[in-house]
C-alpha positions in Angstrom: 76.2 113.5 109.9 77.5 116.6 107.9 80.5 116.8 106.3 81.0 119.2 104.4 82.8 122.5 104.6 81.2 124.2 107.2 80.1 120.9 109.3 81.6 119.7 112.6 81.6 115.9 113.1 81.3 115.0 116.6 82.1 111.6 118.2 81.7 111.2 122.3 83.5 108.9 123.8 81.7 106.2 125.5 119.2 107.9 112.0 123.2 109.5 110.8 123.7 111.5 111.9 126.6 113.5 110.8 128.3 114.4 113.4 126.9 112.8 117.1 126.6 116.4 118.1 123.7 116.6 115.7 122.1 113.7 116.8 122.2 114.6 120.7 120.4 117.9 120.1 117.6 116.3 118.3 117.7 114.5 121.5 117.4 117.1 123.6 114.2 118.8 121.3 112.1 116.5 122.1 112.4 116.7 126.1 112.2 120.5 126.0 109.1 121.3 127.7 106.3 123.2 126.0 103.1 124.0 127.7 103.0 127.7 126.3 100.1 128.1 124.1 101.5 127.7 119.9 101.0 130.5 117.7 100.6 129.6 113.9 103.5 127.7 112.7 104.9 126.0 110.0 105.9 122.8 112.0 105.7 121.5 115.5 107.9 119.0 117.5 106.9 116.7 120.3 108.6 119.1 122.6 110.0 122.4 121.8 110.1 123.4 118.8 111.0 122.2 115.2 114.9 121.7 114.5 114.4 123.7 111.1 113.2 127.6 110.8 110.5 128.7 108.5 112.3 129.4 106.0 113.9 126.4 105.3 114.9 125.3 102.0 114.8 121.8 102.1 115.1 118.4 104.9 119.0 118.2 105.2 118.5 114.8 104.3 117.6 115.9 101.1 119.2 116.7 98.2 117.0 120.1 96.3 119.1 120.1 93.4 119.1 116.5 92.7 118.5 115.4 89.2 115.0 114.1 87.9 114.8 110.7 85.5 115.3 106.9 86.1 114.1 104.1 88.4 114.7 102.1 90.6 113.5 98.5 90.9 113.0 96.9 94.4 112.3 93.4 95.1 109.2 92.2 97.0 108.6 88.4 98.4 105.2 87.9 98.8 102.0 88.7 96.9 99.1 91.2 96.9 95.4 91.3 96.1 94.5 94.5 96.8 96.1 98.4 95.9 93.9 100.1 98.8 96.2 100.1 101.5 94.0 102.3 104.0 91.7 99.4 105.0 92.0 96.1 106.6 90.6 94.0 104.4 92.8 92.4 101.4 96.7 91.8 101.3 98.8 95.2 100.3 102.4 95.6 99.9 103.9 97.7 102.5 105.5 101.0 100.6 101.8 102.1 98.7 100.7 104.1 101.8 104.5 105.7 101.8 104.7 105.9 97.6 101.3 107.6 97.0 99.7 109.7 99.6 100.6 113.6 101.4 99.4 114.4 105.0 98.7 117.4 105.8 102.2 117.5 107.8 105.4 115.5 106.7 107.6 114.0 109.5 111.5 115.0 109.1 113.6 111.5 109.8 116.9 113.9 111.0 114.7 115.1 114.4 112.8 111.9 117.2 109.2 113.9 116.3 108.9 117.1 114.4 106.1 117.7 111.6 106.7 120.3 108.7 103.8 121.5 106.2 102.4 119.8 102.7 99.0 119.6 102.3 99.2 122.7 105.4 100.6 125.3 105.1 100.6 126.4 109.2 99.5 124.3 112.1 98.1 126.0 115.4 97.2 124.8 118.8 96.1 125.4 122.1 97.7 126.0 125.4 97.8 122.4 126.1 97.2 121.1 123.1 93.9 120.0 123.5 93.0 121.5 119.9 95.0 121.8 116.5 94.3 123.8 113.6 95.8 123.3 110.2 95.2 125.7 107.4 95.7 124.1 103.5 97.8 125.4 101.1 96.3 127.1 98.1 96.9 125.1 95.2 96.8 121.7 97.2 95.4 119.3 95.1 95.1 115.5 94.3 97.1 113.7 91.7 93.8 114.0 88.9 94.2 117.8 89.4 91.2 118.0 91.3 91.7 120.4 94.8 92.2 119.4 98.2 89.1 120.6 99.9 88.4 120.7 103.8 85.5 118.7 103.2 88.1 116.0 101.8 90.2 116.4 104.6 87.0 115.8 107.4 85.9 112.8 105.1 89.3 111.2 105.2 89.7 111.1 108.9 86.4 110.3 109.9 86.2 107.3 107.2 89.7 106.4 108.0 89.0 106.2 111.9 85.4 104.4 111.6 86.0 101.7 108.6 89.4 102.1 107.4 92.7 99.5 108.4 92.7 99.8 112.5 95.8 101.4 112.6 93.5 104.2 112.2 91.0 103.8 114.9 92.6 104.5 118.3 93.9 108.4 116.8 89.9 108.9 116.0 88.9 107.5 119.3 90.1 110.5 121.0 88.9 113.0 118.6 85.9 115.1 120.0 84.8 117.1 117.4 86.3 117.8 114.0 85.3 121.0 112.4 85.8 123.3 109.7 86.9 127.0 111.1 87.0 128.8 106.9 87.0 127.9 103.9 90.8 126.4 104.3 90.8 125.7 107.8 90.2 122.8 110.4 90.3 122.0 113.6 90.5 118.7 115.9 89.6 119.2 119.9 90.6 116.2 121.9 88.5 114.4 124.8 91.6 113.5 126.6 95.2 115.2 127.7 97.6 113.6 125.1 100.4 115.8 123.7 101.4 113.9 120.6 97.4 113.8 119.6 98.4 117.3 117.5 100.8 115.3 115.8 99.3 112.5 114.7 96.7 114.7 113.3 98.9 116.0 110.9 99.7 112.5 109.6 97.1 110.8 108.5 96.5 110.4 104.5 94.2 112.8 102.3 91.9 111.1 100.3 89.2 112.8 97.5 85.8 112.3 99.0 84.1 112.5 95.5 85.7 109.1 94.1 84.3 106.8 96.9 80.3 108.0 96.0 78.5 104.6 95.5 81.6 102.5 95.9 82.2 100.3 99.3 85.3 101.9 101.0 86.4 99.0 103.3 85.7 96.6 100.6 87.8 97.8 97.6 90.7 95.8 96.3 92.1 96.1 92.7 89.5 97.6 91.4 89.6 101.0 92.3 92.7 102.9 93.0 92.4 105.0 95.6 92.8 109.0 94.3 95.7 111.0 96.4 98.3 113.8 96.3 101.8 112.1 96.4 104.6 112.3 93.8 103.8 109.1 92.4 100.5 107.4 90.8 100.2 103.6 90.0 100.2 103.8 86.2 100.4 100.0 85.8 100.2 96.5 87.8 99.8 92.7 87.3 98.5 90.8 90.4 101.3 88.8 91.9 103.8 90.5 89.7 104.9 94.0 90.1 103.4 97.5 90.5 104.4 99.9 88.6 104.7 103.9 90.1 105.1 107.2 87.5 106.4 110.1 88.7 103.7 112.9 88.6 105.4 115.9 86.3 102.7 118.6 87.5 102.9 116.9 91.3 101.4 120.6 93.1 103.9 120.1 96.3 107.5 119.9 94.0 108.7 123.3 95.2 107.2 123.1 98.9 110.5 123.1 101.1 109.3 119.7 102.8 109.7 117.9 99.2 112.6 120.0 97.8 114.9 116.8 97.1 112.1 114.3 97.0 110.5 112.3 93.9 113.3 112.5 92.2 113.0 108.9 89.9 110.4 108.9 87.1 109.4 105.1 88.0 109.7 102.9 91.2 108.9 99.8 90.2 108.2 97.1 92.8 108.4 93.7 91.5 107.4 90.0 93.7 109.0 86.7 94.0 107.7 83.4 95.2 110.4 83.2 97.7 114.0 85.2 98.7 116.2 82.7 96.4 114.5 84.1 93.2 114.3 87.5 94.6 118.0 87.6 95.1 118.6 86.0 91.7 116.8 89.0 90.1 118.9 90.9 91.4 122.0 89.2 90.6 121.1 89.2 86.7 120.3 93.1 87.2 115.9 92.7 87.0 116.3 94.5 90.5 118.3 97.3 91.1 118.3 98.1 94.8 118.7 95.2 97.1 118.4 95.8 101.4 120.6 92.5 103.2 119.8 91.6 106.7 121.9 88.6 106.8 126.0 90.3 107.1 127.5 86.8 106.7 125.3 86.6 103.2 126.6 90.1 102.6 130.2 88.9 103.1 129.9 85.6 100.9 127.6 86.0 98.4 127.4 89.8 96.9 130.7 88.8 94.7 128.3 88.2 91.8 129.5 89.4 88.1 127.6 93.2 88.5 129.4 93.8 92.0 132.7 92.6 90.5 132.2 95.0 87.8 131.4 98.2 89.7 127.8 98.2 88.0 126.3 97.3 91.5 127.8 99.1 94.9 128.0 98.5 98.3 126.5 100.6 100.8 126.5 100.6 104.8 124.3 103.0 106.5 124.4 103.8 110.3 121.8 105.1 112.3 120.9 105.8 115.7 116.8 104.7 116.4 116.2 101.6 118.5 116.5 98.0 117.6 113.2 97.6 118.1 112.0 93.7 118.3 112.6 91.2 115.9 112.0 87.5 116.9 109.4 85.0 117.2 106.3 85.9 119.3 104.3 84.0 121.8 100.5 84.3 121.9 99.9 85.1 125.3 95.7 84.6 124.6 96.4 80.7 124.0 96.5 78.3 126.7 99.4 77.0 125.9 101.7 80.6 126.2 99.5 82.2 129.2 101.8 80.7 131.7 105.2 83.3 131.7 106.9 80.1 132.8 106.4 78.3 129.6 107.4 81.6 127.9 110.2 81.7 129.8 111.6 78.1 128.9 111.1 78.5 125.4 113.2 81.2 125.9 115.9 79.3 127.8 115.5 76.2 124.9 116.3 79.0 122.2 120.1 78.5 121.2 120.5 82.2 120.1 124.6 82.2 119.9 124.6 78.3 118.1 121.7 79.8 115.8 123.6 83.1 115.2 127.0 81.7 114.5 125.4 79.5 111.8 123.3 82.4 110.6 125.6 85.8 110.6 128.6 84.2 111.8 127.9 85.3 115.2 128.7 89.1 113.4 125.4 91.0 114.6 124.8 91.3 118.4 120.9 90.2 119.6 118.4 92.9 120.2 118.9 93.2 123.9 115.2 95.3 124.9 112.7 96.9 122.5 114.6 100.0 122.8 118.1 98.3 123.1 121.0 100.3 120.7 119.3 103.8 122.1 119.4 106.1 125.4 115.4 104.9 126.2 116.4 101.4 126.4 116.2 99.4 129.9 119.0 99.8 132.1 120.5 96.8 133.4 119.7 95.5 137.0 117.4 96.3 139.7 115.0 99.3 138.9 116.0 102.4 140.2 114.8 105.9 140.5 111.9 107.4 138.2 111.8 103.8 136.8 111.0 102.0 140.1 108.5 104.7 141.0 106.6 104.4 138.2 106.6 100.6 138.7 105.5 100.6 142.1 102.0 100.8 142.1 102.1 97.3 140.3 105.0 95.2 142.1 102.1 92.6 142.9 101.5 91.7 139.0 105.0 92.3 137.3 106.7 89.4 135.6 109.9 88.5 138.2 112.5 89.9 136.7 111.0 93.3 136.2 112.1 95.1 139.0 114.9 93.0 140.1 116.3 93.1 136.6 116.3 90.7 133.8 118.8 89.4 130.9 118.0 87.5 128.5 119.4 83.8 128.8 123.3 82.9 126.9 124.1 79.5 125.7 127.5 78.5 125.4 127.0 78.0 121.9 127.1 74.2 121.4 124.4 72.4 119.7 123.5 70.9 122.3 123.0 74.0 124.8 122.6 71.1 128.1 122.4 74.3 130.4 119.8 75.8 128.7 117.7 72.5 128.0 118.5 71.7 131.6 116.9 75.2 132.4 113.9 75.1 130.2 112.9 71.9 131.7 113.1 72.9 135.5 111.0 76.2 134.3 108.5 74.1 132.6 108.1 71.5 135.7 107.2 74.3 138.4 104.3 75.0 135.1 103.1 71.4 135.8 104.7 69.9 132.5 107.3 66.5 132.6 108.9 64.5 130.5 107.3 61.3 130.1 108.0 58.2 127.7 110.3 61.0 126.0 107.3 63.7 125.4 106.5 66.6 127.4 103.2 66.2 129.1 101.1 67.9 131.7 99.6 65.7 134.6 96.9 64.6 132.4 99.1 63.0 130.2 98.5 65.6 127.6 101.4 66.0 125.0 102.7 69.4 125.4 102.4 71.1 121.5 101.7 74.4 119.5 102.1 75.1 116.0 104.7 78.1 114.4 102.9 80.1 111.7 105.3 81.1 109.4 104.9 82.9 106.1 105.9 80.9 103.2 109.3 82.4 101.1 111.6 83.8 104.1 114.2 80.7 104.0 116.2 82.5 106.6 113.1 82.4 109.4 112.4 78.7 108.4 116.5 78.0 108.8 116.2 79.4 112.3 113.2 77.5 113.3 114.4 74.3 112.0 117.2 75.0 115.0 114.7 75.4 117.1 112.7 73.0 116.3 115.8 70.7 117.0 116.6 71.9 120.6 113.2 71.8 121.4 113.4 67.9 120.6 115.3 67.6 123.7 112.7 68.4 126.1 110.0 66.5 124.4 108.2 69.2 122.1 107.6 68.4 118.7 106.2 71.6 117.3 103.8 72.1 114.2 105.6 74.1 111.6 103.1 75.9 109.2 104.2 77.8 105.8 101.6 79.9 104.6 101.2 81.7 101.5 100.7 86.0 102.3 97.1 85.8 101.9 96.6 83.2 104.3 99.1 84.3 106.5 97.3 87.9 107.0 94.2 86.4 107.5 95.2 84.3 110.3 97.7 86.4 111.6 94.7 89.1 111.9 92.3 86.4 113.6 95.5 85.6 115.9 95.4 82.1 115.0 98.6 81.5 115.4 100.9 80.0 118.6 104.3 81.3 117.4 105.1 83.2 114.9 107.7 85.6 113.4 107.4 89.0 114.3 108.9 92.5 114.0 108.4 95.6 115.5 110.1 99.3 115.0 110.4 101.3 117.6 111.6 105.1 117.1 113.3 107.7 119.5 109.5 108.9 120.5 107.1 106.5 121.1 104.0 108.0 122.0 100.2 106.6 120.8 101.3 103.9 118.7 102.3 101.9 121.9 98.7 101.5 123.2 98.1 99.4 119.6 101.3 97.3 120.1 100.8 96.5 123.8 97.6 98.1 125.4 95.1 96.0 126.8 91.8 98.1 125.3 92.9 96.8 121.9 94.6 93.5 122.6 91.7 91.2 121.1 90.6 93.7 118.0 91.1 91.8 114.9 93.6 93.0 112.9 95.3 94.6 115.5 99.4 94.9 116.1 99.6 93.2 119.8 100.1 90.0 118.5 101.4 88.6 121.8 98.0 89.8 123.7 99.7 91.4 126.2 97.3 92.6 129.1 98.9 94.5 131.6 97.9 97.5 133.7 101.7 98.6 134.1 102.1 98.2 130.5 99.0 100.4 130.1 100.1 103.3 132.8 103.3 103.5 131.1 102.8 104.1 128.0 99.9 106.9 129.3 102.7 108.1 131.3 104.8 108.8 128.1 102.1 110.2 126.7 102.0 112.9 129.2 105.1 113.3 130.6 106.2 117.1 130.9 110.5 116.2 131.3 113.1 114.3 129.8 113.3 112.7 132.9 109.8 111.4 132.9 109.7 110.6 129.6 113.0 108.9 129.5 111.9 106.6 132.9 108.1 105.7 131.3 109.7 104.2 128.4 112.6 102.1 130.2 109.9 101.3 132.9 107.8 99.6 129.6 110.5 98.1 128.1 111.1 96.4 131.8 107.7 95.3 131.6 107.6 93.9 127.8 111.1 92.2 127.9 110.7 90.9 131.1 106.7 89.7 130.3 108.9 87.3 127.8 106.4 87.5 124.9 109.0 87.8 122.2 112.4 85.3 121.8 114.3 87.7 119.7 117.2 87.5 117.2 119.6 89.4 116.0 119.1 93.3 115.7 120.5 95.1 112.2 122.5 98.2 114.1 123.4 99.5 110.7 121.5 98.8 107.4 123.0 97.4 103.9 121.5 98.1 100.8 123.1 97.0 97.2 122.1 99.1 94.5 123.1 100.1 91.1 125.6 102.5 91.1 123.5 105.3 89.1 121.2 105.1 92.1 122.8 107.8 94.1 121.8 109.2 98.3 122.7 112.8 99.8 126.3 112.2 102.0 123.7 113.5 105.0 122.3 110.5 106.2 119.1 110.9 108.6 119.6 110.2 112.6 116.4 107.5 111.4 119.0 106.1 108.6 117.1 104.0 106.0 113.7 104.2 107.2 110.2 105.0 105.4 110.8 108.1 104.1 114.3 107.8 102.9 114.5 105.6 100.3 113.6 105.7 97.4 112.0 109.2 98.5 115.5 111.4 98.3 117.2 109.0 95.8 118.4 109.9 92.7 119.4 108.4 89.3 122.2 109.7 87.8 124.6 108.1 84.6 
């Protein structure tokens, strides 16, 4: 297969939001329709087009004449063993794919989908978007100095989407051919209608083609760093310990108005604890200097420390607008055990969310309600209606109950003891053939009814809320397995799906599109590695999110997304907790944020990205 500049590689297919008014007409950009064939541009949006003009100056998130110098030191819980975070093998911290790499677009966190150039300069595409074009920037290059070719660019994506992490995989799927059109120009043509495909081409990382000669791509770990074009390079690590990022002073992009404002620190610096009690502790003694808190009653108690007292360390509370997304505890649907939605359903009913919350938060942050619950796509309450029943239709026969007729999640009356809900799970798990018998739950067989909870080892706060659990699930007659697993062992399992239970956590944003078929589409459900950890299976699921996908109205789009967060709340995977509506980060008081806060709030992208150090 060629590669290089003039080859085509052909595959065939087998949030704040200052003020709300801002907020509502990014809204409304992204349900504008748009079938009009693009001319070259220097953004695009889902719908409609970009929020900002072309000659924008900088993200209004961003601050362009912030000051350069300083750090900022984040605390990690967990390990790593590997610094290549494009491929699935080896454990990798989170923030290197967001620290190091440019795509060729950049997504603006003030708009629900809206690209603007880096690595291109101009994006084209077709009438229907069945083809993009991006031209590169002259004077692109890669943080050795070396340029950004189009032969890096084809490499990169076709690597990426054939061995690379499988986040990667279902984007290259639906790639036809990818071709150079000049010496600074290519172009992707799609085998299927999918609007946000010209999107997600835009985002995928640049990597230089020449470094990976002779060396095993998917198999890298420490060894090799992998060579890319973002603000920061890894200048020093210790395995287990910290990573250290430098700020790049001849970084090619600085004055592109995408990254006006942007790598502004000279180091980030991400250091790892054994568990959250030592991370916190770090912090407390100043190791750390920016802290994010989930846990509001912990951020009422316990930030009175000596630094806070002193005005060394600040407070800050940041609204946004996106979706709660999930947080919880999911059930794997592929295991015997959770393949009944019954079962799912009592475990459900035996979790004591209000007894668990007032002990954890002091009953102070509401539950995530839906995947898109705190946002205008969530599930309306009640029977389905309109668009939303229309769309479910076709598939009455294999919904969940609860789907169309409408479904809540179940309320305790916050005692311990929660004898309405036990009472509840119980009758649920009798009509799935499973009694009580000699005080153990058991089928007709006389087999004990059990599963085991994978949890990763460090997160005191998950293991406090399954010990709860644990507890009211004593009163049926399940005694529960409760694993704690170091991060190496949990990825590997977790990746296998070898797991019953386990915690899980999901953002959602104002525009879902592809990245729904890897969270909950059937095609991918038993890939290992994947990210639909319950193993959901469902056609509805599946015509919904394709439905999104190609939806030419608000209306539409609006409907496909309630309609599949119906059919995921409802299907009862997930027994979810509380949902962080704002976000609270503690952090020295030299680390300073532009007073325009994103509609996205503190999301990839933000922090530390258009923080700034200032004495």
């Amino acid at each position: 297969m060629n590669t290089g500049m003039t080859g085509i590689v052909a595959k065939m297919k087998p949030e704040f939001f200052a003020p709300l008014r801002r907020y509502c007409t990014a809204m409304a950009l992204i349900f504008a329709a748009n079938t009009a064939a693009a001319e070259s541009s220097h953004g695009i949006a889902m719908y409609g087009d970009p929020a900002l003009p072309p000659d924008f100056v900088s993200l209004p998130y961003a601050n362009p004449d912030a000051p350069l110098g300083g750090k900022i030191v984040t605390a990690n819980v967990g390990t790593f063993d590997s610094l290549n975070p494009y491929i699935q093998k080896g454990s990798v911290n989170w923030q290197l794919r967001y620290l190091t790499g440019d795509s060729l677009m950049g997504r603006s966190l003030d708009e629900p989908f809206s690209l603007y150039g880096v690595i291109a300069e101009s994006i084209e595409t077709g009438p229907n978007r069945e083809w993009v074009e991006f031209t590169l920037r002259e004077g692109a290059a890669f943080n050795d100095g070396s340029p950004i070719t189009v032969a890096d660019v084809i490499w990169s994506y076709e690597t990426l989407g054939t061995i690379g992490h499988g986040r990667y995989r279902g984007f290259w799927d639906k790639v036809e051919t990818l071709e150079a059109t000049g010496p600074r120009s290519v172009r992707f043509t799609f085998n299927e209608a999918d609007k946000e495909l010209a999107l997600l081409a835009g985002l995928r990382p640049i990597l230089k083609k020449a470094q990976w000669d002779g060396i095993d791509f998917a198999d890298s770990g420490l060894d090799v760093i992998p060579i890319v074009s973002g603000e920061y390079k890894i200048t020093d690590f210790e395995a287990g310990r910290f990573i250290l990022f430098e700020r790049d002073p001849n970084y090619w992009a600085a004055d592109i108005p995408f990254k006006r404002g942007t790598g502004n620190l000279d180091e980030i610096r991400l250091e790892f604890f054994g568990d959250e009690t030592a991370a916190f502790e770090a912090f407390k003694v100043g190791e750390v200097n920016s802290q994010r808190e989930f846990n509001v009653a912990k951020w009422d108690t316990q930030y009175d420390f000596p630094l806070i007292t002193s005005g060394e360390v600040v407070k800050s509370i940041l609204p946004h607008k996106r979706p709660s997304g999930m947080t919880g505890f999911v059930m794997n649907s592929r295991k015997g055990v959770f393949a009944d939605w019954r079962v799912r359903d009592a475990m459900l009913l035996a979790f004591n969310f209000e007894f668990i919350n007032e002990a954890m938060t002091g009953s102070q942050q509401p539950r995530i309600t839906s995947y898109w619950s705190n946002s205008p796509l969530g599930m309306d309450s009640g029977v389905a209606a309109g668009r939303v029943a229309d769309f479910l239709a076709p598939f009455a026969d294999t919904l969940t109950p609860g789907t169309l007729e409408g479904y809540t999640l179940p309320v305790s009356d916050g005692t311990e003891r929660n004898r309405a809900g036990i009472r509840a799970a119980l009758a649920q798990l009798e009509t799935a053939g499973w009694t009580v018998q000699d005080g153990v739950l058991k089928d007709a067989n006389g087999t004990p009814f059990t599963f085991e909870i994978l949890l990763q080892s460090g997160s005191s706060e998950n293991a406090a809320i399954i010990d709860m659990y644990v507890q009211s699930l004593g009163r049926i007659g399940i005694t529960p397995t409760v694993s704690s697993v170091d991060g190496a062992q949990y990825k590997e399992r977790s990746d296998a799906y070898d797991f019953d239970m386990t915690y899980y956590r999901r953002g959602l944003s104002l525009s879902p599109g592809n990245e729904q078929f890897a969270y909950y589409g059937s095609e991918r459900a038993n890939e290992a590695g994947g990210r639909n950890l319950m193993g959901v299976q469902s056609d509805a699921a599946d015509a919904m999110i394709g439905r999104l996908l190609t939806s030419d109205s608000q209306d539409d789009f609006v409907a496909a997304v309630k309609a599949l967060d119906r059919v995921l709340t409802a299907g009862r995977y997930v027994i979810p907790i509380y949902q962080w509506n704002i976000s609270r980060i503690a952090h020295s008081k030299n680390l300073r944020y532009p007073d325009t806060l994103p509609i996205f709030g503190d999301w990839p992208g933000w922090q530390p990205d258009v923080w700034w150090y200032e004495e």
